[in-house]
Structure formats: C-alpha cells, structure tokens
C-alpha positions in Angstrom: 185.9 -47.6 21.4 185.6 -50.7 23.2 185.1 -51.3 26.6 186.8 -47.8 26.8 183.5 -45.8 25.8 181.3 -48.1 28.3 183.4 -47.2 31.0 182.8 -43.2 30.4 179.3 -44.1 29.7 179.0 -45.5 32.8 180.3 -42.6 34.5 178.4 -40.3 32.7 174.9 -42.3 34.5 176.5 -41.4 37.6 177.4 -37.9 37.2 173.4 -37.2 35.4 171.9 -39.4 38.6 174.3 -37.7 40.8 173.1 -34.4 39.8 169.4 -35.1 40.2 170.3 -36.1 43.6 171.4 -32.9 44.0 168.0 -31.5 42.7 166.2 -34.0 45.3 167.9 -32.9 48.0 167.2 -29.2 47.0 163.4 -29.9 46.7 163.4 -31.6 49.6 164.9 -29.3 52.2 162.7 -26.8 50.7 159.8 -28.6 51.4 158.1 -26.0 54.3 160.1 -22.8 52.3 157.0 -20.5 51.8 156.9 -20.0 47.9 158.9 -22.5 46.9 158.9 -23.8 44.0 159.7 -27.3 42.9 162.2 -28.7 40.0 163.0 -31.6 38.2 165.8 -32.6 35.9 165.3 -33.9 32.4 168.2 -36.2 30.9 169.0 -36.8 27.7 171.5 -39.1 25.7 174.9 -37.6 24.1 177.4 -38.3 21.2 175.9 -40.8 19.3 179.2 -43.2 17.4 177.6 -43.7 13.9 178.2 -46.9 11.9 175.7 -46.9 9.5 172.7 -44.6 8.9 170.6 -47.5 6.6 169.6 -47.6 3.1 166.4 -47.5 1.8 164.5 -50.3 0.1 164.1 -51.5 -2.9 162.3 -53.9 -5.3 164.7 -56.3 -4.5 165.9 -55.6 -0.9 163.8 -54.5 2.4 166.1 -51.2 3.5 168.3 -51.6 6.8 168.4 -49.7 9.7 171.2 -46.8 10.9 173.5 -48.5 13.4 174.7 -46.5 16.5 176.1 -46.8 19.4 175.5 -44.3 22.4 178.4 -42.9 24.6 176.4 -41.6 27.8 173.5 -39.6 29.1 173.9 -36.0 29.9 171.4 -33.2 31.9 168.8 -31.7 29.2 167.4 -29.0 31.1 166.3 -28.3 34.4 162.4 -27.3 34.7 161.2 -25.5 37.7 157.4 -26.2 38.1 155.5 -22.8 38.9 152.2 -24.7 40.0 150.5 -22.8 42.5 151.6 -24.5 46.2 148.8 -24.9 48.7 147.4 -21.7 50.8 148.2 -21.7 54.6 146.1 -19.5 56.9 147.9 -17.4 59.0 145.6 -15.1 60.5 148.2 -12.3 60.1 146.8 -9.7 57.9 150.1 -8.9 56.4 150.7 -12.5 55.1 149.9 -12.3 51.5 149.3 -15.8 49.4 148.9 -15.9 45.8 146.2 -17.8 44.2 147.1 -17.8 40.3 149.7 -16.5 38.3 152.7 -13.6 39.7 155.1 -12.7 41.5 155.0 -9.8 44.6 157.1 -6.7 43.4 160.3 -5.8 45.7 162.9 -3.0 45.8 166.2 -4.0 46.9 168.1 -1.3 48.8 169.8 0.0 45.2 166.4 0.7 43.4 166.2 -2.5 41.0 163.0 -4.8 41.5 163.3 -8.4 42.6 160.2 -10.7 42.6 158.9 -13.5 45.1 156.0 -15.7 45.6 156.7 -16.0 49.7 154.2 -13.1 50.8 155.4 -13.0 54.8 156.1 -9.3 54.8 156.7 -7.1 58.0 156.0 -3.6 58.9 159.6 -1.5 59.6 159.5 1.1 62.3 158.1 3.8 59.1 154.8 1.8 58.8 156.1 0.1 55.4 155.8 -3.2 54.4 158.8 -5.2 54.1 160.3 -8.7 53.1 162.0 -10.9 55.5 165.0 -9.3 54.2 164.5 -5.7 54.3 163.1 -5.2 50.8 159.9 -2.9 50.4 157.1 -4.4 49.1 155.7 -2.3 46.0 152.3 -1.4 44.3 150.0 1.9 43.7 149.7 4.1 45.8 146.7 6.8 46.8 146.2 10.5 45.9 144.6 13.0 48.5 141.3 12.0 47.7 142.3 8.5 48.4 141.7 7.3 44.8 144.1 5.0 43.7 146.9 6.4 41.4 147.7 3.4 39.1 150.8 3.6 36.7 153.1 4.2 39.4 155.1 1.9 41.7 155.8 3.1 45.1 156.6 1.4 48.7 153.3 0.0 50.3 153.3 2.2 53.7 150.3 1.9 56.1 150.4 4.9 58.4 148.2 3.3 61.2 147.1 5.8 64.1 148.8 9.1 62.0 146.4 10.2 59.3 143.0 11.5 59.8 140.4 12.3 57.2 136.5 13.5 57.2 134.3 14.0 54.2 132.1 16.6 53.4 128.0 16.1 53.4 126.9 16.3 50.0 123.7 14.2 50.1 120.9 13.4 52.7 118.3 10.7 51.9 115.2 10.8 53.4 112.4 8.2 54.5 108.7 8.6 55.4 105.2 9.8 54.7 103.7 12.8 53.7 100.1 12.8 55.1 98.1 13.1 51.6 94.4 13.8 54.0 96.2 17.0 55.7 94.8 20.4 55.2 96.3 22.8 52.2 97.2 25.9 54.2 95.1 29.3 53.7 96.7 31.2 55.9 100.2 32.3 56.6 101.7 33.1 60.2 101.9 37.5 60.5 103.3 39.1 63.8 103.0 42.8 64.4 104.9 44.9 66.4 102.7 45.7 69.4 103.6 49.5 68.9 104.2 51.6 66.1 107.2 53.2 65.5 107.6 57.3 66.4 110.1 60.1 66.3 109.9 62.8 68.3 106.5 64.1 69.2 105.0 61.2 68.5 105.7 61.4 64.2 105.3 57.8 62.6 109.2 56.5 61.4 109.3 55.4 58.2 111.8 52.5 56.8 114.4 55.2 56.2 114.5 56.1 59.6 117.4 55.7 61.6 117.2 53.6 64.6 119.0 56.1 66.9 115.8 58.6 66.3 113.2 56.1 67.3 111.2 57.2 71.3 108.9 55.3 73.5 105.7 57.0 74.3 107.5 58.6 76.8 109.9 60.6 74.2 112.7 58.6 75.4 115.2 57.2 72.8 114.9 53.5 72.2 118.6 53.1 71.0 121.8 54.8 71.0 125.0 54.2 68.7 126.7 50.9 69.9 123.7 49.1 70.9 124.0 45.6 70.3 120.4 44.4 69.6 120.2 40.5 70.9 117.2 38.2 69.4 117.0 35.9 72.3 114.0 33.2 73.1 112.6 33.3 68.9 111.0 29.7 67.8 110.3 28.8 64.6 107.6 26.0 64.5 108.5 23.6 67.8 112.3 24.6 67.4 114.3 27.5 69.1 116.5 29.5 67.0 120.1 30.8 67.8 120.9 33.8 69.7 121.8 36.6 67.0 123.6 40.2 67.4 122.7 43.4 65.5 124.9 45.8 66.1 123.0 49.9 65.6 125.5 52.3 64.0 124.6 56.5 63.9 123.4 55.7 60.2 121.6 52.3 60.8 117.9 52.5 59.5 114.8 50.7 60.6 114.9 48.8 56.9 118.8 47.8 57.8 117.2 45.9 60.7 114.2 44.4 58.8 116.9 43.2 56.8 119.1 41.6 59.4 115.4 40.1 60.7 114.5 38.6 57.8 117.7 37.0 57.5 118.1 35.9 60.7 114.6 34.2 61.0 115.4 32.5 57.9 112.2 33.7 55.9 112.3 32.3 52.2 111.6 35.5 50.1 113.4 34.5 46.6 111.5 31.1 45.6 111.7 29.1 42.4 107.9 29.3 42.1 106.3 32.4 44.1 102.5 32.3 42.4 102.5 28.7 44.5 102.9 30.5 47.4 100.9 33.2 46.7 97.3 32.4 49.1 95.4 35.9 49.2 96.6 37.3 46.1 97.8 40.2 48.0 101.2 41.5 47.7 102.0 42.3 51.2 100.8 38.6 51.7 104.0 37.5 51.1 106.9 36.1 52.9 108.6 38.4 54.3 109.5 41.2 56.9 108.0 44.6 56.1 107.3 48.5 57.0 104.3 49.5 57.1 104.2 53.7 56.5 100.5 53.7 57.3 100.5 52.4 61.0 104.2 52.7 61.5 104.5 48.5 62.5 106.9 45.9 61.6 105.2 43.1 60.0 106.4 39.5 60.0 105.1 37.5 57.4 106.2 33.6 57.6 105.9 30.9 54.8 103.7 28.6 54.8 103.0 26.1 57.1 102.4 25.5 60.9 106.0 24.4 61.2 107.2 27.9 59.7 105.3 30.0 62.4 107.6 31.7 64.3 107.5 32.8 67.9 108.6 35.7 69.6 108.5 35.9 73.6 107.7 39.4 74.7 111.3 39.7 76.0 112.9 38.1 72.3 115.1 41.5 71.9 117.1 43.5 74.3 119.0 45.9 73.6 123.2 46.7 75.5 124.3 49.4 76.5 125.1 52.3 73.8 127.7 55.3 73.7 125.3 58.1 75.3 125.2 59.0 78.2 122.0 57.9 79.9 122.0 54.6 77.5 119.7 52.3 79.2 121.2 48.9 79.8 119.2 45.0 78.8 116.0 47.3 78.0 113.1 45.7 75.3 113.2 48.0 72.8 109.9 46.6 71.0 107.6 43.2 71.1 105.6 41.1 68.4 102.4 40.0 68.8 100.0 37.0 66.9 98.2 38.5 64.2 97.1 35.6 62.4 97.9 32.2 63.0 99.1 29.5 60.4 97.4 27.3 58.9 98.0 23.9 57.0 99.9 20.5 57.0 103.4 20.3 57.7 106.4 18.4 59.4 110.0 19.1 60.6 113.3 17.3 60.7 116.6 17.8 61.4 120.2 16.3 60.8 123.5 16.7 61.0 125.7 17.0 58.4 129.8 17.6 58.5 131.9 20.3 56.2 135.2 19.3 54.8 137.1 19.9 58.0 134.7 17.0 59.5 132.6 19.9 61.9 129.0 19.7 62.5 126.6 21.5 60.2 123.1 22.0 61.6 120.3 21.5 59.0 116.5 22.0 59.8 114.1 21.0 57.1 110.9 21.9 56.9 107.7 20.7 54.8 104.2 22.5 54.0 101.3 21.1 52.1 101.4 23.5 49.4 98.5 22.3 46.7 96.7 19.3 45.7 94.6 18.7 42.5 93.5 15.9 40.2 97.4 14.6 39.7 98.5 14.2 42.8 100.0 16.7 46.0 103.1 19.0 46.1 104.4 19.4 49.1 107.3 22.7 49.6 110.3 22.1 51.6 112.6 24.8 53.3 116.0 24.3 54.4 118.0 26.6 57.2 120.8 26.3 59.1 122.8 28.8 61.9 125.8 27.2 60.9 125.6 28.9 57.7 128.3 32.0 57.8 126.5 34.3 56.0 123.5 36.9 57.7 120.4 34.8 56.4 120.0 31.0 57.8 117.7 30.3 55.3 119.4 28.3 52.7 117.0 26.9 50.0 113.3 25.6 48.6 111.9 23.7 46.6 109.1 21.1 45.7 108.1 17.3 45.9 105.2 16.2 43.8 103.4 12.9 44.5 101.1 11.1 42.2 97.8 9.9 42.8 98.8 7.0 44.0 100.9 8.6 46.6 104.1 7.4 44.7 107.0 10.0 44.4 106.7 11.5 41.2 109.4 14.0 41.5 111.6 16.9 43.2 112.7 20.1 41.7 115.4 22.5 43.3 116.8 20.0 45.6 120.4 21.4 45.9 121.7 23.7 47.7 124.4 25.5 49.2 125.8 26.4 52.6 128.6 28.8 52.9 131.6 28.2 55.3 133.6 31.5 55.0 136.5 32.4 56.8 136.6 28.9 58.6 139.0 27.4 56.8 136.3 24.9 55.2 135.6 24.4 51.4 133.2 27.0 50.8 130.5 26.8 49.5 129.4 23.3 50.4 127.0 21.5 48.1 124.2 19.3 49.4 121.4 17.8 47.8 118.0 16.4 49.5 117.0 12.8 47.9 113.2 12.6 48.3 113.0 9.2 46.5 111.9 7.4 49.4 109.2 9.5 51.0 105.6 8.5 49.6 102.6 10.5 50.2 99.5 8.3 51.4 97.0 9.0 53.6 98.5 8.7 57.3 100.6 10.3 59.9 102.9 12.7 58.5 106.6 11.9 59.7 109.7 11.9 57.8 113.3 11.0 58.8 116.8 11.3 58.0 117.9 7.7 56.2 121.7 8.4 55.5 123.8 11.2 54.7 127.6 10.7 53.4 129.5 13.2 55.7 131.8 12.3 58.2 133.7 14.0 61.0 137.1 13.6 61.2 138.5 10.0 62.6 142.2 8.8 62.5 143.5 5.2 60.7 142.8 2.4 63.0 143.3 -0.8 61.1 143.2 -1.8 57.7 142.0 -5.1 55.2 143.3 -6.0 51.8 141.2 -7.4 49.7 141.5 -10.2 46.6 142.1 -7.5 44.4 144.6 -6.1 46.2 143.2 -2.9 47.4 144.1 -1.9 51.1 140.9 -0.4 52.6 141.9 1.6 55.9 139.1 2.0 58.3 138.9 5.3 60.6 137.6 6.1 63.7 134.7 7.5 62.2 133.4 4.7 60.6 135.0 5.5 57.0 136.5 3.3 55.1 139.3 4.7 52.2 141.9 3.0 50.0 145.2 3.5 51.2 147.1 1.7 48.4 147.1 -1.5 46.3 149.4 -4.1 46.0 150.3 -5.1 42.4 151.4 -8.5 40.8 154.0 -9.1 37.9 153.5 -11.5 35.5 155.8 -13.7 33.1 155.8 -15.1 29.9 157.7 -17.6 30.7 158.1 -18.2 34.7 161.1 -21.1 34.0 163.2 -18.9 32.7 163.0 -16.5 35.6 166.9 -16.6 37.5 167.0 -17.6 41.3 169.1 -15.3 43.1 168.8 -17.3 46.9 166.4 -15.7 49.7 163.0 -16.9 47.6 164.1 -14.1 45.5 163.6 -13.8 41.4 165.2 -11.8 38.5 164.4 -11.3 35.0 166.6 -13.8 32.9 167.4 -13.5 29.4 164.4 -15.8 27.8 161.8 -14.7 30.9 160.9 -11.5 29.4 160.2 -8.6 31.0 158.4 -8.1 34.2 154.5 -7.2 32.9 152.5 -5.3 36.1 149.5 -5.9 36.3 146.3 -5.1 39.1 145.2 -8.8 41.2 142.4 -11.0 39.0 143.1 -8.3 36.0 144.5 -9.9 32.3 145.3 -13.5 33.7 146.4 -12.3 37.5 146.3 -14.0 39.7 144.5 -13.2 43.3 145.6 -11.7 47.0 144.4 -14.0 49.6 145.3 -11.9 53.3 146.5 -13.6 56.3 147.4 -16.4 54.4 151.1 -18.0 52.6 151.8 -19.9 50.3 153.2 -23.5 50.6 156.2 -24.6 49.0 154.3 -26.8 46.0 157.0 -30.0 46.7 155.5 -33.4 46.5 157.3 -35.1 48.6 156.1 -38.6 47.9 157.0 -38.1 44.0 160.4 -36.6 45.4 160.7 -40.1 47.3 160.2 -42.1 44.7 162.7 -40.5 42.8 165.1 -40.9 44.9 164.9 -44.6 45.0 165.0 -44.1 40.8 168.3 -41.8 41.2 169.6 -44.4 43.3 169.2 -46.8 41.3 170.5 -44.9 38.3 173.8 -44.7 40.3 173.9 -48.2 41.4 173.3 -49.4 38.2 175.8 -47.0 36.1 178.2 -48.1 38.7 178.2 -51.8 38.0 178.9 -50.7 34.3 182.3 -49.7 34.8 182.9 -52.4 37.3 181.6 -54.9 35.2 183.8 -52.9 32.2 186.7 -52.9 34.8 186.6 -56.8 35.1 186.3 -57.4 31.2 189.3 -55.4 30.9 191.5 -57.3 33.8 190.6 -60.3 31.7 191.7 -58.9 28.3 195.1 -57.8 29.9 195.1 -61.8 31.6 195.3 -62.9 27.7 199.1 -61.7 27.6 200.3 -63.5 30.8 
C-alpha cells in the first residue's frame, strides 16, 4: 500500500468530483428546458483494506475496534428529482403544464410510446397535436355522440372549422302563471257550414258521398277530379295556420275530407281523459269534425278554450282547376260560419325546436282551464305543429294540476312525438314539456318558453381543455361537445425512467410499466392549459455545489501532490 494507494485515492476524489461537475453543468444548461428535471450525484466510499475487524470484550479486556483503511470514493447512484417545476403562463391554449404526478403520452413515427413532461405541442397541417419533434400527442378519443371512448389511445386531432353537429330537441321547460281566478270553460267553439250539402235536385249528401257529385243551388258541380282544394286564411286562436292541399280523386268522399280537416286544423279527438272534456254531455259535443245527415252541414267542433277557436275567412277554401271540361277555376266551393263561440281561460305559446339534422320545428302550445275543485285547478295543454310530416298537426295532450296553493302538483302525458318522414331526420322525434316551473295563482295568465336543448347545426370554432383533461369544442351554435381527452401516464418509480435526449422518456427495467390513467384520477396529476412547465433546477443549490465540487477536486488534487512529494523524498534516502 503505502503512499501508492493515497495517490489512487486521490485520483479517485477527482474523477467522483469531476463527474458531478459534469452533472452541474447538465443541470445548469438545462436550467430554462421546459420539463426538465433536475439530478444530483450521490458518492460513496470503495475497497475498504482490512487490518483488523476487533474483538469483543471481556471481563477482563474492553473489546477493540476493526481497523481499515479506505482506498477512494466512487459514484453511488445518480437521482433525478421528479419534483414538480414551477407553472409558466403562456397564454397559448395548446401549452399543456402538469401540476402533479405523469408524464404526456407520445407516439414516435414507428408506433412505440415515449413520455415527456414539456407540454409545448403544435398543431401539424392535419389539425393534430404534436411535439416539438414531430411526435403525436395521445389520449381518448370521442364516439359520434361525442362521448368520450376511454380505453383506447389515439392521436389528439382538433378539426377546427370542419365538423359540424346539431342536436335534436328533446325537452322544453316552461315558466309562468296560470291565472287560478279565470273562468272554467262551458262552451266549446262549433262552425257550420253556411250551406248544406246537395246532389242533384237538391238531395241532402251524406258522409259517403263523393265530392265530385256535390251542386250549388244552381245544380252546378262544386268539384271535378283533380281539384286541388287549398285551406288558405284559417286561424286557430290569435295564430294563422299553414296553407294545406287536398287533392279530390273520382272516389274521394265528403268523410275523406272531414278527415283531411280534422287533421289539418289540428283538432285533439283521441285524449288520455275524454269525460274531462266532456261539457254538455252530449256526444256530438265533442271535438271533432262531423256530418250531420239531418241538415246535410259540416260541423266543426274545437277543444276547449278561447285559444283553440278556430277561424275561417269566408274565402278559407278555393278550389283549382279539375279535369272537366267547364271546371271552374279559384272558385269557394263552401264557407263556415260562428255557431257558438268559446268560452273559458286559456293562453298560447310558441317555440322553436330543432330535429337531428339541426332544422327548425315549429311547436304551438296551447292551454285551457279545464276544472277546478276543492284540491286545486287542472289546466289541459295541446301541442301542434305544421312541421310535423304526417296529415294531422296535432301532436299531443295532456294535464297540469295545481294545488291549492297554486304550487305545481303535477303533469301527466307530457311526451310526445313528432314525426320527420322522408326528410332524412331521426324519425320519430321525442319531446317532453317540463311544467315544473309554471305556478297557478291568481294573476295574469302568461307562460313562456325557459330553455329547450335543440340546436341547429354550427361548425367547430375553438376549443378549451380543462384540468381534467377533456377538450370541450365550442360550435357556432352555441354547443359545447368533447372532442377528446388527453391522458397522463404514471410511474412507480419516475428515477428509474431512461432519458433518451429531446425531454424524451422510456420505460427502464426497474421503472415499471407505463400505468394510463384520466388527469386528477388514482394519484394524477392535473392539465393546466396555456401554461409549461419550468425546468425544477435550483440554481442557487446548483452554485453552491459547484464551489463544493471544486473544492473536492482541489483538495483530492493536493493528495497526490502532497503523495508525489513524500515519494521524491523516500527515493532522496538512496542518493
């Protein structure tokens, strides 16, 4: 040994200190690397010479101590510290920061996953999100409805200004007050035609008859085959209904028109609960459009309410012209006239909903006192539309009850459906009235539309991701749908993660594998948007230790010079 082993030893200080230096200088060139984290190098002493390893004591003798001699120091380990650096706001919504534990997910160009804690991604010229280096950020990706699809990694992509979406109404809320002091109705709107209905020589039609037999008073025919009957200028309470076509056929009848009326005027026949509805008692009370055989009239009978009455100007039907002939053309083939006039409390509202191709549907509510007694009011509602494709407009009823107090105390038959055939919409489409807010005290009666959840079709404008991760794309429209989420991946152990250059991570042997996980879910960490993460060097501690590294050096290297001397004067003994 000798002055020998000092000399190594001493070199040994020099090569540890050295290579801290070499850490140092890492730590501190990273020190404004986005995501960088920080190491430090642990030494540890080496090849311990052995002289002695003590004795224990006795009752005569105190024990003595092992006697070694160390050769050196040598490099332990090297730690790197995955402390969370310090977030920097960017503004850009595409810089991503984590706050907590994981890494961002990549996919290198040959399909194997990388990981990184510098979150300054880029969109490519596809709309995906990319690293500084051309990798694709990953996480979860959306179905069709826009839910997110978790189990499955795929590129992040944010098609800004190409997809557009709408949503189908399926609920309207209303707001409001249904006047408790208004009048229960007793009677029901009835119009009459103003003739009666003859054949030739002046014979009463009946409901079989077909429309091609019907004369005037002056025996001339009121319709041919191929006249196109047009309702023009009908009003149901204070609205004005859409212009509807009947076309007359050789075999159409007078009751294949009542039927096409009915329908058209939207007349609720088929209810949940006809005895409410029922005023007189008498049969032919009833909603409805009917032939009466006796006087040869068409009668009109409307539901209830002074909003339900419907109007019909003397010139509300014309008829084209037909195939005969001397077909007339634009005459009035009949009129309607007042009977009896509505009566009873009621209101009328309107909204517009959207079908899943995001185009307008057209509803019309409207509301009639129906009874009141010693727990409370029920009011009847009646929904149309002329959107809806089938014949009738009418589209459903039901009832809202109030208590005493004039507190909603429930709604029954509140959904209903409108059908969209042949347009290439989902057909039928759902919708369902909420009453929940309406209340029914003393007062004016108004109600109002407070939200409905249709939408028409809007394209991606921008977009937001949240701490969870979750980009929310907002539309045109005013919708806002998930469009993806990004995902962390968390470590057992973080040291043992490999550094492959570019702020780039691998899975090492003793790392474990990569465990995905959603942001703030099982020990995740957070997504903080338009922000990055600084590198998490302290640069005063890195200072210091380079004064301590220095020193190491300094001090290792006077070893072997000081060794060096003691040797020049052993050899000097000889001379």
């Amino acid at each position: 040994m000798g002055l020998t082993s000092s000399l190594f030893a001493g070199l040994s200080g020099m090569k540890t200190n050295e290579f801290r230096m070499d850490v140092i200088g890492d730590n501190i060139a990273n020190v404004n690397t986005y995501g960088f984290k920080s190491s430090r190098v642990n030494f540890q002493n080496q090849f311990l010479n052995t002289f002695s390893y003590g004795s224990a004591p006795d009752g005569n003798f105190g024990g003595s101590n092992p006697k070694q001699i160390g050769t050196g120091v040598g490099v332990g380990s090297i730690n790197r510290n995955f402390a969370g650096g310090a977030p920097e706001t960017t503004g850009k919504k595409n810089d991503l920061a984590i706050l907590g534990q994981g890494l961002f997910i990549l996919e290198k160009p040959d399909g194997t996953q990388v990981y990184t804690r510098d979150g300054s991604f880029e969109f490519n010229g596809e709309n995906y999100l990319m690293s500084s280096d051309g990798y694709y950020l990953q996480g979860y990706g959306v179905d069709d409805n826009f839910n997110i699809v978790e189990g499955t990694l795929e590129r992040i992509r944010l098609p800004i200004g190409e997809i557009t979406t709408a949503t189908s109404t399926t609920e309207a809320s209303f707001s409001g007050n249904l006047n408790a002091e208004g009048a229960v109705p007793t009677n029901r709107s009835v119009l009459t035609t103003v003739d009666a209905l003859t054949i030739a020589g002046g014979v009463l039609a009946g409901a079989g008859t077909a429309l091609v037999d019907l004369e005037d008073a002056g025996g001339n025919p009121l319709f041919y085959d191929g006249n196109v009957i047009t309702m023009t200028e009908a009003t149901k309470g204070t609205a004005q209904l859409e212009e509807r076509e009947f076309v007359v056929g050789a075999a159409t009848t007078v009751d294949d028109f009542m039927v096409w009326l009915e329908d058209v005027l939207g007349i609720a026949t088929t209810l949940d609960d006809p005895d409410l509805l029922d005023i007189t008692g008498d049969p032919l009370d009833m909603p409805g459009v009917r032939f009466d055989a006796v006087t040869g009239n068409i009668t009109i009978t409307c539901n209830i309410g002074e909003y339900n009455q419907i109007g019909l100007a003397s010139g509300a039907f014309t008829a084209s012209q037909g195939t005969g002939a001397t077909a007339p053309y634009y005459t009035s083939p009949f009129a309607f006239g007042v009977t009896t006039a509505a009566t009873g409390e009621g209101a009328r509202t309107s909204f517009r909903g959207y079908d899943s191709l995001g185009i307008p549907v057209d509803i019309t509510m409207t509301l009639a006192l129906e009874s009141q007694d010693n727990n409370g009011s029920i009011w009847r509602y009646f929904a149309d539309s002329g959107d809806d494709t089938d014949d009738s407009r009418f589209l459903g009823t039901g009832t809202i009850s109030f208590d005493t107090d004039g507190n909603f105390r429930g709604a029954y038959n509140t959904t209903f459906t409108v059908d969209h055939a042949d347009t290439g919409a989902q057909t039928p489409q759902s919708i369902t009235f909420d009453f929940g807010d309406l209340k029914g005290l003393q007062g004016q009666t108004a109600i109002t539309l407070l939200s409905q959840d249709g939408f028409p079709s809007g394209t991606l404008q921008d977009y937001g991701i949240g701490v969870d991760g979750i980009i929310v794309g907002s539309f045109s429209n005013g919708q806002s749908k998930a469009l993806g989420q990004v995902v962390l991946s968390t470590f057992r152990n973080y040291e043992a993660l490999i550094a492959e250059g570019d702020n780039l991570y691998k899975t090492g042997p003793n790392s474990g594998d990569a465990i995905v996980k959603k942001p703030q879910f099982l020990g995740a960490g957070q997504i903080s948007s338009g922000a990055l993460e600084l590198s998490n060097v302290d640069l005063s501690r890195e200072f210091i230790n380079l004064i301590v590294s220095s020193t190491g050096f300094s001090a290792s290297s006077r070893v072997i010079q000081t060794s060096d001397q003691l040797l020049d004067e052993l050899i000097m003994l000889t001379r």
